[in-house]
C-alpha positions as CSV (number, residue, x, y, z in Angstrom):
1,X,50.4,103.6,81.2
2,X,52.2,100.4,81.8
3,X,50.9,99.1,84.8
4,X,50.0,96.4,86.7
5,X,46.4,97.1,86.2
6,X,47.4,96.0,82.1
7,X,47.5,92.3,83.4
8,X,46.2,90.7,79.8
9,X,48.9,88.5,78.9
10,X,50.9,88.4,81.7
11,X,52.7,85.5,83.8
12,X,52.5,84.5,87.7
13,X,49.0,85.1,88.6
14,X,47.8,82.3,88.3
15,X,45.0,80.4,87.2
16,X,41.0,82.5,86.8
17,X,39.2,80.9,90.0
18,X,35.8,80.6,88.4
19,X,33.2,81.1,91.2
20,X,29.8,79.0,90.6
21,X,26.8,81.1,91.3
22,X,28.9,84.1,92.1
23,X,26.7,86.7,93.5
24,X,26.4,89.9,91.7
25,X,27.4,91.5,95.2
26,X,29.6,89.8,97.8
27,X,28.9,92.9,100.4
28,X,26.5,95.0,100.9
29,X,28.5,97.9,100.5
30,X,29.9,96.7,97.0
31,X,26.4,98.2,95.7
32,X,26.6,101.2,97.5
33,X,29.7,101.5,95.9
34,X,28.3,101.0,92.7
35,X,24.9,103.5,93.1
36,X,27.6,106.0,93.8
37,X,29.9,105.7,91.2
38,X,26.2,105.8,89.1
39,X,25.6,109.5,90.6
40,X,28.9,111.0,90.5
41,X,29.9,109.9,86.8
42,X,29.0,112.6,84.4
43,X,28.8,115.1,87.1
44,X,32.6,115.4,88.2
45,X,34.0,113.3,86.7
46,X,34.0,111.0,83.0
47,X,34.6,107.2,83.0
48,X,38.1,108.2,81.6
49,X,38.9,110.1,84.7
50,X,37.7,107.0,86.7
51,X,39.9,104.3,85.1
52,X,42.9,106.8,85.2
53,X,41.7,106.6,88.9
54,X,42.1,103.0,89.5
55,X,45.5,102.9,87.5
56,X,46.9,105.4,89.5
57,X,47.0,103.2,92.7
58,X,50.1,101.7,93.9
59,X,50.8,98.5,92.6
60,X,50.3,96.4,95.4
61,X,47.1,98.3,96.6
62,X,45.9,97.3,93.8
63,X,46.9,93.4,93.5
64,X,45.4,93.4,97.0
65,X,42.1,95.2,96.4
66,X,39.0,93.8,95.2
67,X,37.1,94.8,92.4
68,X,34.6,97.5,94.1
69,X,37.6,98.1,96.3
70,X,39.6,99.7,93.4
71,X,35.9,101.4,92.3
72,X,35.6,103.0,96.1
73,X,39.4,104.2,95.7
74,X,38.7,105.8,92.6
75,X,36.0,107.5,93.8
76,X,37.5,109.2,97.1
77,X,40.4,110.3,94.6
78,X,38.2,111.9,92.4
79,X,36.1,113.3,95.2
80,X,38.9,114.9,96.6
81,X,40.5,116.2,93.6
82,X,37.4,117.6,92.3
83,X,37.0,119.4,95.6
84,X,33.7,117.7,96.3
85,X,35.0,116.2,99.5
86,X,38.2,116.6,101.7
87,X,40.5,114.0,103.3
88,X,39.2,114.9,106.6
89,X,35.6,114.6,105.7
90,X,36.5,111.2,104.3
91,X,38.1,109.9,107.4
92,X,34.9,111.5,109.7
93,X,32.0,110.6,107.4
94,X,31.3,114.5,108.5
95,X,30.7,116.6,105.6
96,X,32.4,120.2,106.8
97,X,30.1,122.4,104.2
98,X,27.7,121.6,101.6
99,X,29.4,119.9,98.3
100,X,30.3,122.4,94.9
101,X,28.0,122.1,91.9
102,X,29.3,120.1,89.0
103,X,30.5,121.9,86.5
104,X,28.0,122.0,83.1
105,X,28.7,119.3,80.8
106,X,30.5,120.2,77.5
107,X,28.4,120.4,74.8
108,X,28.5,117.4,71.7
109,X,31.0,118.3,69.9
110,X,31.1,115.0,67.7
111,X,32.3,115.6,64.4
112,X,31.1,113.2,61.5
113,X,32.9,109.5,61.0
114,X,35.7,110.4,58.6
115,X,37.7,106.5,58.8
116,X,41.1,105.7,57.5
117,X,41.0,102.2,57.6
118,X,37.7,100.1,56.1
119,X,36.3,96.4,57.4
120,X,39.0,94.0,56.1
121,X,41.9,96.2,56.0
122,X,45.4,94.9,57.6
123,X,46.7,97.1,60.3
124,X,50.0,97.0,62.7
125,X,49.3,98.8,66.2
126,X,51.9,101.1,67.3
127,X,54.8,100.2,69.6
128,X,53.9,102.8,71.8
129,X,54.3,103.1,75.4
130,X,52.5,106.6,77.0
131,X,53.2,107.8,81.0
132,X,49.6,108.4,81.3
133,X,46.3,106.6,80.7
134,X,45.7,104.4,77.3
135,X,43.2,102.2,76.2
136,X,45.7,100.0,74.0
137,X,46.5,96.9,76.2
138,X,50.8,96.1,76.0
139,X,50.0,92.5,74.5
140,X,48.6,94.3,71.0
141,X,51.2,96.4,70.7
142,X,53.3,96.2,67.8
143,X,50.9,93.5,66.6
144,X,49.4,92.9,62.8
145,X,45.5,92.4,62.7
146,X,42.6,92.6,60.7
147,X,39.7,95.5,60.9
148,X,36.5,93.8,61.6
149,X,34.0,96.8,62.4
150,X,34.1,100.2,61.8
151,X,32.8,102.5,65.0
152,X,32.2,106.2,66.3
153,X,33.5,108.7,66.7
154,X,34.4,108.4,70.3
155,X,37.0,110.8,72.5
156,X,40.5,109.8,72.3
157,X,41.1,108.4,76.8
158,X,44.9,109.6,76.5
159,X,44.0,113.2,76.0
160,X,40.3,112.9,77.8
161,X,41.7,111.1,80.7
162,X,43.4,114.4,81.7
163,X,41.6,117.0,80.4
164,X,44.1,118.2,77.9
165,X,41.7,118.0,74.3
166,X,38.7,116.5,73.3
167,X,39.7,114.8,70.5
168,X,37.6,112.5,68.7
169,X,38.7,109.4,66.7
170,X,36.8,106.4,65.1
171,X,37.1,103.1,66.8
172,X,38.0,99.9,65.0
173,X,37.1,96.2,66.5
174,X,40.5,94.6,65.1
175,X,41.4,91.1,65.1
176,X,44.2,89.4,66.2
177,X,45.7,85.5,66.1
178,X,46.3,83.7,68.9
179,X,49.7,83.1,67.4
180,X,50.4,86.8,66.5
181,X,50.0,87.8,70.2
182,X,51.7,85.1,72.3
183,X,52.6,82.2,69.7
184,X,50.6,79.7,70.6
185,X,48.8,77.3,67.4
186,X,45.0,77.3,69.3
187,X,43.4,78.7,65.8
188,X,41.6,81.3,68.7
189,X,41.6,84.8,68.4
190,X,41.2,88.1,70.2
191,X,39.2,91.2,69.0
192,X,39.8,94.7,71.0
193,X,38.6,97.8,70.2
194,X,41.4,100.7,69.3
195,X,41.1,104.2,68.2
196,X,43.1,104.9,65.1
197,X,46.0,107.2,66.2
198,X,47.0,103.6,68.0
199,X,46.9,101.8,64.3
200,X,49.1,102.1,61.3
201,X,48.4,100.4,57.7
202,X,50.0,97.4,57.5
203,X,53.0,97.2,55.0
């Protein structure tokens, strides 16, 4: 999805304020927020389902929420689609009848690691811009790196993310310049983790 929740790469933010000794909770109720997201997750709901969540929020809800804001939306969105919760119970804090029973987890269907691409290889990412929830960020796309690790399986977060297949890809760690991504001579680099069907051998 390109949203503004993709923000790696992009102009007019800014720069990162760096707080010194930045607590790991500003609030109290950021850890609340956190101990439930702990309790829910893998009962209704997988962490694919929760960033789809977050990315679903209108844009400038989301430029103005905090982190464990954007976690506390996702939640009541997922509460309240799962049927765990309705909008009114939300809004009372009254719960109006006692919440379903998760449904039973699906069982490991992990097939063995069958990899196209080895440690080494050169790769292009796909130029590929999906409606709904992806895990490739817009600043790789279209870009040439290099495999550096080989990992998984793990399930593909376009199809998981809404619950249309479970389908299960290996991971690569691929490399990229600094220069290859926004053209800039800083002999850095970036390394993010993509699952194949986002990769092409490089020609």
């Amino acid at each position: 999805m390109n949203g503004v929740h993709d923000m790696g790469g992009m102009h007019g933010f800014g720069p990162v304020q760096i707080e010194s000794n930045e607590p790991v909770f500003h609030a109290a109720w950021e850890g609340r927020v956190l101990a439930l997201q702990a309790r829910t997750r893998g009962r209704w709901y997988h962490l694919d389902e929760f960033r789809n969540a977050i990315e679903r929020m209108p844009a400038a809800r989301y430029l103005d929420a905090g982190y464990y804001e954007r976690w506390l939306t996702a939640l009541e969105t997922l509460m309240v689609e799962k049927g765990v919760v309705t909008r009114e119970e939300l809004a009372t804090s009254r719960a109006a009848a006692p919440a379903p029973q998760p449904a039973p987890r699906p069982p490991d269907d992990r097939p063995p690691l069958q990899p196209r691409f080895r440690t080494g290889d050169r790769v292009v990412t796909r130029n590929a811009h999906p409606t709904g929830h992806t895990r490739m960020p817009r600043y790789v796309r279209g870009r040439r790196g290099v495999v550096r690790t080989v990992n998984g399986p793990f399930l593909l977060p376009d199809t998981n993310a809404h619950g249309r297949s479970r389908d299960w890809e290996p991971v690569y760690a691929v490399e990229f310049s600094v220069r290859e991504l926004w053209g800039l001579d800083s002999g850095d680099s970036v390394c993010a983790d993509l699952w194949e069907s986002y990769l092409e051998a490089e020609t």
